[in-house]
N, C-alpha and C positions, 0 to 999 in steps of 0.2 A: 241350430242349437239343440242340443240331447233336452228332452221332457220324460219327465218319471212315467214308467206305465205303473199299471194294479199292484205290480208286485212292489214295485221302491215305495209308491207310497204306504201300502201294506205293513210293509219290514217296516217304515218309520213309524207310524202308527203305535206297533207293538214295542219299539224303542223307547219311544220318550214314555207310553207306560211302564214300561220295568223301570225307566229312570226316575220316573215320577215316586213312583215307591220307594227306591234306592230314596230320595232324597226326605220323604217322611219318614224313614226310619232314622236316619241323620239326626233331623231334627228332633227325634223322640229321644235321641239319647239311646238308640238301640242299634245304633251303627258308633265305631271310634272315627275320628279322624285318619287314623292309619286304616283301617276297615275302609272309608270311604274313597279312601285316596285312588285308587285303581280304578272305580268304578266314574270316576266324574270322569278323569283324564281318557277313560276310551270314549266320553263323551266334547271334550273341549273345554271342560273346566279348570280353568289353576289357579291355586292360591297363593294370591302375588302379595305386594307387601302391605297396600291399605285398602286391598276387598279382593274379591273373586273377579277372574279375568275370563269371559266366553271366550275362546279362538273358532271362528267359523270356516269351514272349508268353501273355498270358489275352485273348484275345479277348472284347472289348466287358464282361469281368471276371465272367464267370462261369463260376464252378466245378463240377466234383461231387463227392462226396465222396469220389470214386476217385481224381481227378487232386489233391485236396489232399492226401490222403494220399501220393503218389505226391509232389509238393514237399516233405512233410516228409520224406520217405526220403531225397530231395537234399541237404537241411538235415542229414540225423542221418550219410550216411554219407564224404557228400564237401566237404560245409565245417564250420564249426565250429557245429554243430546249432541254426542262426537262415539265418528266410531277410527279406528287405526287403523289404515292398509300396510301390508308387511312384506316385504321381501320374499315370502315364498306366496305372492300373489294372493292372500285371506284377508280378512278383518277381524279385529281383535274388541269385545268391549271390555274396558278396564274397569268398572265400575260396577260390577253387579251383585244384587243377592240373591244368596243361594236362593231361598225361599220361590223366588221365581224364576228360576232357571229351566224347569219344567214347563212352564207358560210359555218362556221363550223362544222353546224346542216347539209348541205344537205351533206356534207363530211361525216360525222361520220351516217347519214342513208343509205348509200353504205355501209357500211360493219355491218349493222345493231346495232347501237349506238346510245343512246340521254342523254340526261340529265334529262328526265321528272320525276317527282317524287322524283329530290333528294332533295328536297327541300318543304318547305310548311306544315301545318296541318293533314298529311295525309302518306299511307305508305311510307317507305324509299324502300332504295335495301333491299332485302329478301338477308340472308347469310348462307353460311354453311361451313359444313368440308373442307378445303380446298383439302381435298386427298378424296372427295366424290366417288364412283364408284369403287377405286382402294384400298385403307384401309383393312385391313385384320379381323379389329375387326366389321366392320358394320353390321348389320342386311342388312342390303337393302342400293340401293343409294339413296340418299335421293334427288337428283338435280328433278329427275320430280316431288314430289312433291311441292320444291318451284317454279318450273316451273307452276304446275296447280296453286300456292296459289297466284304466281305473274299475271298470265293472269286473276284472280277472282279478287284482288286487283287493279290494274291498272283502273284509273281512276274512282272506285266505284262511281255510281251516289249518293249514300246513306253514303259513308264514304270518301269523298272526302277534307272536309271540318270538323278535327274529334277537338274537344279541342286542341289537340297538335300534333305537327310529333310522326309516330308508328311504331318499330322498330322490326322486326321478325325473329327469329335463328331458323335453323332446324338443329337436330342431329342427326345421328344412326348409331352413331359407342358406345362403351362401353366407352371408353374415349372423354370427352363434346370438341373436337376441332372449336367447332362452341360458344362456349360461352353462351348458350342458359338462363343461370339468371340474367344474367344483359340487356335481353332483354325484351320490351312491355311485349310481346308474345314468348314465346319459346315451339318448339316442340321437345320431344323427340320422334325415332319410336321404337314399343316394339310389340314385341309378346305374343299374350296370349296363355292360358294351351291349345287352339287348335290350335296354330301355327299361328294365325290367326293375320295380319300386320293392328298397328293402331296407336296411339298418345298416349302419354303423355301431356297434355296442361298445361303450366304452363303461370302465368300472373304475371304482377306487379314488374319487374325487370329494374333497368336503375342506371345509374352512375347520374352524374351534380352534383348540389348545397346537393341536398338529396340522398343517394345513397341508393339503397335498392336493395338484393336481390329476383327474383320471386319465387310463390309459386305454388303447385300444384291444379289444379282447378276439373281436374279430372285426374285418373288415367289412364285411356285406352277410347279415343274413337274409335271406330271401323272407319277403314280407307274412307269407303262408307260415313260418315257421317261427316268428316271434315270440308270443307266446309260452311254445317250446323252450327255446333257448335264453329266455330268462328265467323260465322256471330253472333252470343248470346253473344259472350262476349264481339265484339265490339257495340255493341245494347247497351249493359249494360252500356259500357264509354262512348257512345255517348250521352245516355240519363242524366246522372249523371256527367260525368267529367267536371269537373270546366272551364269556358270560361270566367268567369271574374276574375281572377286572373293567369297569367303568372307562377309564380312559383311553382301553386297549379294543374296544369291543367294535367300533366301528370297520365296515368293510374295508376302506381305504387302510387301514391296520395291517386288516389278514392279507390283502394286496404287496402291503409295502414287504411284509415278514418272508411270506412265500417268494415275491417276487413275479412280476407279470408272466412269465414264461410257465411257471409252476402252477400259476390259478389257471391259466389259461388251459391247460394239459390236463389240470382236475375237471374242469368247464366241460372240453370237449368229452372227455371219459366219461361224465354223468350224463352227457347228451347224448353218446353212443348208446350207452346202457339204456335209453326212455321207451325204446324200442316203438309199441305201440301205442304207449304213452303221446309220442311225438303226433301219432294221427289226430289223436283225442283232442288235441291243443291245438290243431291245426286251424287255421284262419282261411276259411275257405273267401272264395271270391265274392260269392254272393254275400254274405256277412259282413266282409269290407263294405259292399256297393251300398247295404242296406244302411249301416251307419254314416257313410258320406251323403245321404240323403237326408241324413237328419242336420248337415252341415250345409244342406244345400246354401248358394248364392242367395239372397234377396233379388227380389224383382228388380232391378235398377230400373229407372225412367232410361232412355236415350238423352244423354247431358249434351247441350250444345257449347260449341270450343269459348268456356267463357273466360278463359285465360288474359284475352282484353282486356276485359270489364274489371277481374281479378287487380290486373296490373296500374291501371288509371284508381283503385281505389289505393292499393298501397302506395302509389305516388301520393296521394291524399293526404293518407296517417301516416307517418312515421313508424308509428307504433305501432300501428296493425300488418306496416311490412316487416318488423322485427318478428310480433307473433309467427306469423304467415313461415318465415326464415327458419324460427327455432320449434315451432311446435304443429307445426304438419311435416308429415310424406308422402312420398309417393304413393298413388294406389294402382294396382293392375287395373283398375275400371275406369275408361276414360271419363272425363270431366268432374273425377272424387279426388276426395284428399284421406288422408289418416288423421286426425286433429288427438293432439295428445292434452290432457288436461293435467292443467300442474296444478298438486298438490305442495306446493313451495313458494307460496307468499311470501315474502323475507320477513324475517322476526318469527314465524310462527314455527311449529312442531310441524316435523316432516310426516308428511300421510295421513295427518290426520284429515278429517272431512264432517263439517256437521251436517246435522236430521237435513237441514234446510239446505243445505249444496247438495246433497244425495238426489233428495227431490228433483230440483235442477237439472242434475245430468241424467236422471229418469224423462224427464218431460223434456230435455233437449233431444236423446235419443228417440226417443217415441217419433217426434217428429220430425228432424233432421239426418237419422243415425238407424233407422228398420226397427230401432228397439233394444239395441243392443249397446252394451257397455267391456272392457277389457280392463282387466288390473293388471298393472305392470310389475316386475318385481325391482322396479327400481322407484315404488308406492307411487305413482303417478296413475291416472284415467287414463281413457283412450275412444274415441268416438269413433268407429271404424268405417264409417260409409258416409263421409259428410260431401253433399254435392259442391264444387266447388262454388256456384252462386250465392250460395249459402254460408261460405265462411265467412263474410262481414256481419250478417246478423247474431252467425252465433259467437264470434269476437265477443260483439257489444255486451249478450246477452251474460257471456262466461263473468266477463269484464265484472258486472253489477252483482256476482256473487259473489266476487273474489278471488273465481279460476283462470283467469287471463294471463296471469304470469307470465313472460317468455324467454323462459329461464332453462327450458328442457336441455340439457347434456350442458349444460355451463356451471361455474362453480356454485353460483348459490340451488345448483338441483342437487340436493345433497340428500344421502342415504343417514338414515339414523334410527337405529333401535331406540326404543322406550327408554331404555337404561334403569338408571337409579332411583325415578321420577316414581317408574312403579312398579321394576321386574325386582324378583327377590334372590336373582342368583347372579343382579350387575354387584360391580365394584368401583362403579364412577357413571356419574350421570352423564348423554351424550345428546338431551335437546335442545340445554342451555350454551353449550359448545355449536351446534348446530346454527343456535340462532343467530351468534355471537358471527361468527365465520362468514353466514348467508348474508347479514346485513353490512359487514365489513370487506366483501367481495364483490358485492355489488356493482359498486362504480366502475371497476373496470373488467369486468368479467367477461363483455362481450371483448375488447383488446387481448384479453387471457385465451380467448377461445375453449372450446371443449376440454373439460376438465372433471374426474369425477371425483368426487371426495364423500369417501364412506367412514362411518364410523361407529364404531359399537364401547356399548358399555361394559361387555365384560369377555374373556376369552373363547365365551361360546360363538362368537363372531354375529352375530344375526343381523350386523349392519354391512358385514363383508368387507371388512376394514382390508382383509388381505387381499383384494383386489380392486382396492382402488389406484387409481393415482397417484390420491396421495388417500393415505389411509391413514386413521386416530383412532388406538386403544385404548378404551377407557382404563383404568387399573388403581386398584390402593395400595399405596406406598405408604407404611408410619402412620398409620390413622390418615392420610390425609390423599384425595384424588390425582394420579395424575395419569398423564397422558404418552401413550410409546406412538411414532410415526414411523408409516413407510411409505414410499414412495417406488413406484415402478410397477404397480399389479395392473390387471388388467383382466375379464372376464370374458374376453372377446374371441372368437377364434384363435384368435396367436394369445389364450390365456396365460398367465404370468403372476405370482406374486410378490407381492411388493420386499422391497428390502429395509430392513432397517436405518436408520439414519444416523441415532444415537441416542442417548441417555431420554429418559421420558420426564419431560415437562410438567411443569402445574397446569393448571387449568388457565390461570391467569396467564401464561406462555401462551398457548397452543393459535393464536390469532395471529402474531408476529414470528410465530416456526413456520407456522404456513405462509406468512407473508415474506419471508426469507426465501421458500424453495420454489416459493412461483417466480420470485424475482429471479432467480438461478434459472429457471427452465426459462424465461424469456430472455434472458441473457443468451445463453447457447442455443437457440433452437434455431434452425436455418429455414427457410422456403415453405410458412407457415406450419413446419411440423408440431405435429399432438403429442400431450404429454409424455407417450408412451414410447413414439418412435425418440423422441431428444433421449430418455433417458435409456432405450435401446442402443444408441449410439455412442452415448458418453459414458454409462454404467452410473454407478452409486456417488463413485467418491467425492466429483464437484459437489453433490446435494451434502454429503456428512461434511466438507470442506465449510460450505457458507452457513452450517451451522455452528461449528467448531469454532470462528476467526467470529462469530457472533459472541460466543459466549467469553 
């Protein structure tokens, strides 16, 4: 795991002092609110609909057990002891005042945290596989390189200020658990016919009002050259992306306008022209090797094959073979598991997590886990190195805090933005629809099988409603909430977005629409197939049918 040297902590030091001040002039009455506004948001402040909301950056989402404990202290002393995990892998406190927002910042730079960048014209957090390092299908880990693309990106003097915020996924496992088409920029890593470790660059991907999947820009760039060749493509949207229009301004825009052929031709042109630029940015080997050292493995013990002992207990529990089933994986290190922690109790708000379960998976990591923790962007934990002897204890352990759930990839693991509850740009709440859905899916969810059901409250997508399964857009109609459905998206390598079904629902609907099209997808699906492939097979119209002969 990356640790700040002299300089990061340095830079933050002098940060939250100028912020410190920024915000005693605020409160003097010697800053406006419009005057302010710029300066919180290059800090993680937003002012939502009933207080101020910190957004904190987790880097490509991984934690340690220092800096989780360090967010639950955020959680227990300065909001109302719950913090949010979010789809682009951060934490969110909804609760806070200004007045100590400052305090907050020198809090969360002890255990090396800010909020800079999540917010503004410019990059977000950099994301990846959640089971980065430990995945048995990856090429490589990908964490040092979002670790190099985040310390190149932060605070770029040249892309600081880009048409719009720019959102970047890296993958390198065979299966896309980083979501990498619905971002800006997505990288895949690949190997060429001499083994040789580099990119896939794809551009032009994002959800909102427009949603479009990314395309590929080139096929392989050679890993030395990264760097380089995203410095070209954001050149190309700096130069070209749209600044006087709000809805036009995102890259995926200037992509669609031009046309992949034409950005791609721009790309190469400004990478021809970099000339000796290109050396400047080059990523030499030692540099790579230097940062994969900071990712090194953990020690692993030598695990004896306790796959037995494993299996004699899940004959035992019922329950704990269910867990076992839905919420571990594979790990490349013999005798480990991946142990994912849900954050999906049924009835509760998704992602959320209080002071007191933070603690928890701090102190289960410490001792089960190297110390380390992963946010997922579908807001679930992740305990990355659990020895398999030890998944019954920490079962029990999860069990008595309320993170036992075994619900991962099944309908009640459901994605949901804040919405209306407490974002000030939703148009329909989506945690009571959330709640409604999770505890009404329940019963037969494991018969339904994997299913993912996203939903956001307003058309900025942040629940990624367009690629779920089935997806639910919050919206107001006539003064009053309702709901648009799609079904068919998907985030996955063969990503996909959902299609329409029909007319958008009240909220009071939206339990029995969904219980309509699952009934349709268990109807037609052959040889246990997943939501994705039945509706690859059959297309839209059965699902808009058995709503249609419903109404």
């Amino acid at each position: 795991m990356y640790h700040y040297d002299e300089y990061d902590r340095r830079f933050l030091e002098e940060r939250v002092a100028q912020y410190r001040d920024q915000v005693r002039r605020r409160l003097a009455g010697q800053l406006s609110e419009d005057e302010f506004r710029s300066l919180r948001l290059m800090n993680g402040l937003y002012l939502q609909l009933h207080a101020y909301m910190l957004r904190i950056s987790i880097p490509y989402g991984t934690l340690s057990s220092a800096k989780l404990r360090g967010l639950a202290e955020v959680a227990r002393r300065w909001d109302k002891g719950y913090g949010h995990f979010t789809t682009r892998q951060n934490i969110q406190f909804n609760w806070i005042h200004l007045e100590d927002t400052p305090d907050i910042l020198v809090h969360l730079a002890t255990v090396e945290l800010h909020g800079i960048q999540t917010s503004g014209n410019s990059f977000r957090n950099i994301t990846t596989d959640p089971f980065a390092g430990v995945a048995a299908d990856e090429i490589d880990d990908p964490r040092p390189y979002c670790e190099i693309v985040r310390q190149w990106s932060a605070l770029h003097p040249e892309f600081s200020f880009l048409p719009r915020k720019f959102k970047i996924a890296i993958n390198a496992a065979s299966e896309d658990r980083a979501a990498v088409k619905i971002h800006d920029l997505g990288l895949n890593l690949r190997r060429n016919a001499a083994g040789e470790i580099g990119f896939e660059v794809l551009v032009g991907g994002g959800l909102g009002r427009t949603p479009i999947l990314a395309q590929t820009v080139r096929d392989f760039v050679p890993r030395r050259e990264l760097l380089a060749y995203i410095t070209a493509c954001l050149r190309v949207y700096n130069q070209y992306g749209r600044r006087d229009n709000l809805f036009k301004s995102r890259i995926k825009i200037l992509v669609q306008s031009l046309g992949i052929e034409k950005y791609r031709a721009e790309v190469e042109d400004e990478y021809a022209a970099m000339g000796a630029e290109r050396d400047a940015l080059a990523l030499p080997d030692a540099a790579v090797a230097a940062m994969q050292a900071q990712f090194a493995p953990p020690a692993y013990r030598e695990a004896a094959n306790d796959d037995a002992e494993l299996r004699r207990a899940q004959a035992a529990e019922p329950e704990f073979a269910r867990w076992i089933e839905r919420n571990t994986r594979p790990h490349k290190q013999a005798g480990h598991a991946i142990v994912i922690v849900s954050l999906k109790p049924l009835g509760r708000p998704t992602g959320d997590c209080s002071a007191s379960q933070m603690e928890t998976v701090a102190e289960l990591a410490d001792t089960l886990s190297f110390g380390e923790v992963r946010v997922t962007h579908d807001q679930n934990l992740v305990l990355p190195h659990v020895r398999k002897s030890a998944l019954y204890d920490l079962w029990l352990r999860l069990g008595a805090a309320d993170l036992a759930t075994p619900n991962i990839g099944l309908a009640s693991d459901i994605i949901a933005c804040p919405g209306l509850d407490y974002c000030s740009l939703a148009t329909a709440r989506s945690i009571p629809v959330a709640q409604a859905l999770s505890r009404h899916l329940a019963e037969r969810e494991v018969a339904i099988g994997p299913l993912q059901i996203k939903i956001s409250g307003c058309i900025n997508a942040c629940g990624h409603h367009h690629v779920g399964h089935i997806g639910i857009l919050g919206l107001e109609k006539n003064g009053a909430e309702s709901y648009q459905i799609t079904v068919g998206g998907s985030d996955s390598a063969r990503a996909a977005l959902g299609g329409i079904v029909g007319p958008a629902v009240a909220a009071d609907e939206v339990t029995a629409t969904v219980d309509r099209l699952v009934d349709t997808y268990l109807r037609l699906r052959r040889d246990g197939e997943r939501f994705p492939d039945t509706y690859r097979r059959v297309g839209l119209a059965p699902f808009k049918e058995a709503l249609y002969v419903a109404r």
